[in-house]
Every structure is written in C-alpha cells, then in structure tokens.
N, C-alpha and C positions, 0 to 999 in steps of 0.2 A: 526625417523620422516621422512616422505616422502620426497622429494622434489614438491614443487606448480610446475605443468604443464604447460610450457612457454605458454604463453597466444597469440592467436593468432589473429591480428588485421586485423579486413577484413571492408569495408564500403561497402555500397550498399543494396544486400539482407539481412534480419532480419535473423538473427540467428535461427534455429533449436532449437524447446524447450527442454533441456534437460526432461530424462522421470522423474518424481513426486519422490522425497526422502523423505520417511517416516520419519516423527519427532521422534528423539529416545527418548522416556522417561526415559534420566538418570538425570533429574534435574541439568545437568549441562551447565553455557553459552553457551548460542551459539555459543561466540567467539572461542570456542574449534576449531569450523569448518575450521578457519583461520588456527591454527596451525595445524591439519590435511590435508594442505594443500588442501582444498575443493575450489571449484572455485566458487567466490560472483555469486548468480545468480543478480544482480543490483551492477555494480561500477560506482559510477559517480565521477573522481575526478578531481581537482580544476575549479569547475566551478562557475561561475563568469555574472553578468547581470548587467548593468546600467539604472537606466531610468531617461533621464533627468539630468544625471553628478550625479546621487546618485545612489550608488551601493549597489540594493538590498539583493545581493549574491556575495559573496568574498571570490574567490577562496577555496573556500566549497568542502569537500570529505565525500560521505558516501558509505555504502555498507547494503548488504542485501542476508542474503543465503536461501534457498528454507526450505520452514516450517519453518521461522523465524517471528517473531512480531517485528520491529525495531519503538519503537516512536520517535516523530520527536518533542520537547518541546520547547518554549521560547515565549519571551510576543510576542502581538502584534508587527507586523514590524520586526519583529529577520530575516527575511527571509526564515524561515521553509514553507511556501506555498508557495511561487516561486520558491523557491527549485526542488518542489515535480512539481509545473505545468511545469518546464523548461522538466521532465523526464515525462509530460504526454503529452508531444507537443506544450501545450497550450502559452507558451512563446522560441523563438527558442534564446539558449544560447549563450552569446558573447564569452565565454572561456571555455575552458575545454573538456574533453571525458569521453561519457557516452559507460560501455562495458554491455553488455546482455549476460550471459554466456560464457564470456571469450572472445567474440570479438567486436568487435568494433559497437557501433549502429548510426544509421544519426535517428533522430528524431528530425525533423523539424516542424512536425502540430498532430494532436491525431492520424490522419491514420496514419501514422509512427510508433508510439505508439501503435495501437489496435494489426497491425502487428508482434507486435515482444510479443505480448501477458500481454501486459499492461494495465491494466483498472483502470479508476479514480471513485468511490465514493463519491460524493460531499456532503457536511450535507444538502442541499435542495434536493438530491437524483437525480432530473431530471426527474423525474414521471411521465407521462402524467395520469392526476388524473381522467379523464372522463372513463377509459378504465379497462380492466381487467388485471389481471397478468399475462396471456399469452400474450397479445397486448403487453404491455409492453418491455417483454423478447424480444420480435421477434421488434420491433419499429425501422423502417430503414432497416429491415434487415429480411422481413418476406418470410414465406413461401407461396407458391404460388401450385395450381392442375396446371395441363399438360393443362386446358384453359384458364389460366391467372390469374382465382379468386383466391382471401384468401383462403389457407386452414386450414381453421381456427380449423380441426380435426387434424391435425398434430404439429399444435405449441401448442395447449393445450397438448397434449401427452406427449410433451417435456418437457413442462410447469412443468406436475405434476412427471415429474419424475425429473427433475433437485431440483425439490422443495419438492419431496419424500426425496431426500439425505439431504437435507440442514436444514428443517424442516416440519419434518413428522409430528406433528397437525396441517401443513397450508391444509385448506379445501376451503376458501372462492374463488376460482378459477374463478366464474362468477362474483363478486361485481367490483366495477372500483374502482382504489386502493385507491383514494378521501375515502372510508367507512372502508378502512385498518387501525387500532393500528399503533403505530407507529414502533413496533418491528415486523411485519407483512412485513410492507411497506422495513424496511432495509433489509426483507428476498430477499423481492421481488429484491430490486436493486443490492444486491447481489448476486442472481440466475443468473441477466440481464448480469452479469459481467463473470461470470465462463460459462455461456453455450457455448462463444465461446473460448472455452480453456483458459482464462485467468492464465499464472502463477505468475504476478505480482497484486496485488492490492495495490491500495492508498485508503486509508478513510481518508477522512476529519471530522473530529466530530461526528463520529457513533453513540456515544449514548446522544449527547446534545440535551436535552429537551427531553430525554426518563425519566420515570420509574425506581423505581427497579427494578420489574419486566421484562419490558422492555428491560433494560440495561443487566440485567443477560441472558436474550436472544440472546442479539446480542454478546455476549461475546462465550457462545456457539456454535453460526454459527463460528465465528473467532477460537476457537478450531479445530472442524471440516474443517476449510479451512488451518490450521498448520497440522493437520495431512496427508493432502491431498497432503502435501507438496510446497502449495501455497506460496509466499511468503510477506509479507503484508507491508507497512509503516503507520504506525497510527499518524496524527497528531491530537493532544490533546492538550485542556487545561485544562483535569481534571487530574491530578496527578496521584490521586487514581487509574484510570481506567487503565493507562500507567502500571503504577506498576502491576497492577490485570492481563494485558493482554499481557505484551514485555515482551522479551528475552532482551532485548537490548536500551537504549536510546542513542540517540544523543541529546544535548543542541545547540541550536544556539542563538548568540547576536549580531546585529547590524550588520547584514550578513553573520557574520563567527561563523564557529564548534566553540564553546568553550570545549567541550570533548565529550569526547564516554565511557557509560559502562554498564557490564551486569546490570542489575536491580535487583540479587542478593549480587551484589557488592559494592553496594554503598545505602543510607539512603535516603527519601524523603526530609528531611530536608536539605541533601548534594546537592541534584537536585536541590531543591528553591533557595539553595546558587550560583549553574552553571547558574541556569536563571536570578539572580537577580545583582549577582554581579560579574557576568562571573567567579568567583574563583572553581578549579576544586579539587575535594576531591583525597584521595590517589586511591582509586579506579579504579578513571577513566582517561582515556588512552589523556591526553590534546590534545587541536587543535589552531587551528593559533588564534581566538578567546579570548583561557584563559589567567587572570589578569596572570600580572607577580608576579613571589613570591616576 
C-alpha cells in the first residue's frame, strides 16, 4: 500500500483543480480511495459554529473524493446544512480547516468558494424564472461583443452545448425556465454550476417534489457528473434516493458525525437507527456523535 502524500498546507490562493478521475466501475466503496492513499478532494475537519451559545456544528469531519456521491443524512437541525453552507461560504466557520485537494482553503463568503470551484445547488435552485436557460447559465457572469452588448449568440452556444453533455433531450432553449418540468429546471441549475469548471457540488434536495420520472432524471445527470469525476455532497431526506445515488453517507445528530459508511455496508434500517438514535451499526466507521455502547 502506498504511503498518503504529506499534504501540503498553504492559505491564500485557491488551490489548482486537480485534472477529473474517472469513477472506476469496480462496485467497490469509495472508501477504498482512502486506503489507496488518494487525496480527499473535500476535507473539512473538526469544524465547529455557534449561534447564540447553541452549537450548530461540533467539531464535525467529513471528506469527499473526486467522482464520489457522499450523502449528508439526519433530522432536522442535526447540523448537516450548516455544515455544507460553512464549506460554501455562506456561514464563515468558528473552528476548524477546510483542505481543497490537499491544501489548505480560506473560505470566508461564496467567492471564496466559486474560486476553488465549489458550487451550491439549492432545492429552490435560484432560477430567475422570467428568462431562458442560457440567461440563466451566464446570470452575473455574462458574455458581452467587443461593443458592450449581450452576446447573447455566444452564451446560447454554450448553453446548448453544456446542456448537449448533461442532457441531450433538453430542446426548450428559448422558453424562460418559469415553463421548465421540474427535471428540466435541475438540468438547467446544474449546467449553471459545471460551466464554470465546478469540481465540487452541493445539492440540497434534488429531487424533493419531483416525479419518478423526474427524479430518475436527475439521478442520471448525478451519474454523468460521477463519471466526470465531479465530486458531489447530497443532502437528503429521502433515504431511498441517498441509497440509489451515494458511495458513501455520513449521519449527523445534534451537531456532531455520529458515523460514516459505504452504502453498501450497512442497511437502511441501520442508517434510521444513526439518525434516530445516534446508535452506529458494525459497518460504519463511528464519530464523536455515536451513542455509547
């Protein structure tokens, strides 16, 4: 077995995105990648936030490797979305270090985070619903002719080809996404996310209040972004979907990991047990969190 790559801690500039590692289809954990000595493309560990003397995140560790699905599970209030906003900028952490392929990251606010190529996904998406899916993609961040104007022949271009990879039946390119399906619409927010190189994504509730159909859609795109060697955190609170779509969960309760394991490793019923009653099955790798035996 190799030895892991002393890891080199730098603050300041965003780290360099490692190039894309193809998901091997041996159906085996992810977690192999650890002992392969592979470097997490996401470490975040013990971190920690209060608000108001109540600590919403407590001394908490997760990781995340490139072409990896890591779900993020637990009730309400467990701390799993503050978690996830502290590592999208959106809340700046009282403890702890966050490393971005191996060194060290400062993320203080979402630029921070867009920079080191992290995109959040929210279940309201962030849409502007009046406009088209190329508006969209380009929104803050458009393209411009050499006189100032929109070029609005150049981010459609882009449009249809980010969205040729992602989903090759999406046609509707002029409707404003307000008239998009709702598997249509997570295409779109998803395109908005990878066009500027994103190798990290966060979804928040990807398929709640979709379809089957729907839902087997956006399950799809999340393949295609594993293979891509994207790396994803999914928080859920459908079970089923976690199971259908992670290499990997973590459990959180009342702040803290209660464990970590592959999702071929452990029973749904074992997970309901991590979330309900912090108790960690043999499976899974316990954390500061789990009941004592």
């Amino acid at each position: 077995m190799n030895a892991k790559p002393a890891r080199t801690r730098t603050a300041g500039k965003p780290a360099t995105a490692a190039p894309a590692r193809k998901a091997k289809p041996t159906g085996q954990p992810k977690v192999a990648a650890a002992a392969n000595g592979a470097t997490p493309l996401v470490e975040m560990r013990d971190i920690s936030i209060a608000f108001g003397g109540v600590r919403a995140v407590d001394h908490a560790s997760v990781d995340l490797y490139p072409g990896e699905v890591v779900g993020l599970l637990g009730h309400n209030g467990a701390g799993k979305s503050t978690l996830i906003k502290i590592l999208s900028g959106a809340y700046p952490r009282d403890h702890g270090q966050i490393y971005i392929n191996g060194q060290e990251a400062q993320i203080a606010n979402p630029r921070d985070a867009k920079a080191y190529g992290i995109e959040t996904i929210y279940q309201t998406l962030a849409l502007a619903d009046n406009v088209d899916a190329a508006a969209n993609l380009f929104l803050g961040r458009e393209l411009r002719t050499r006189w100032g104007t929109l070029d609005d022949v150049a981010m459609e271009a882009q449009a249809r080809k980010v969205m040729g990879r992602l989903n090759p039946n999406f046609r509707r390119f002029k409707d404003p996404v307000v008239a998009l399906s709702g598997g249509q619409r997570q295409s779109v927010a998803i395109a908005r996310a990878i066009l500027f190189n994103a190798r990290i994504l966060i979804m928040d509730e990807p398929t709640a209040a979709l379809g089957p159909q729907e839902t087997a859609q956006v399950a799809e795109l999340i393949k295609q972004l594993k293979a891509d060697g994207i790396g994803i955190f999914l928080i859920s609170h459908d079970i089923h979907d976690v199971f259908d779509l992670a290499d990997r969960v973590f459990v959180m309760k009342n702040g803290q990991v209660v464990g970590q394991a592959p999702t071929v490793a452990v029973t749904k019923d074992e997970v309901l047990g991590m979330i309900i009653l912090g108790k960690c099955p043999p499976g899974a790798i316990p954390g500061p969190g789990a009941m004592a035996a």
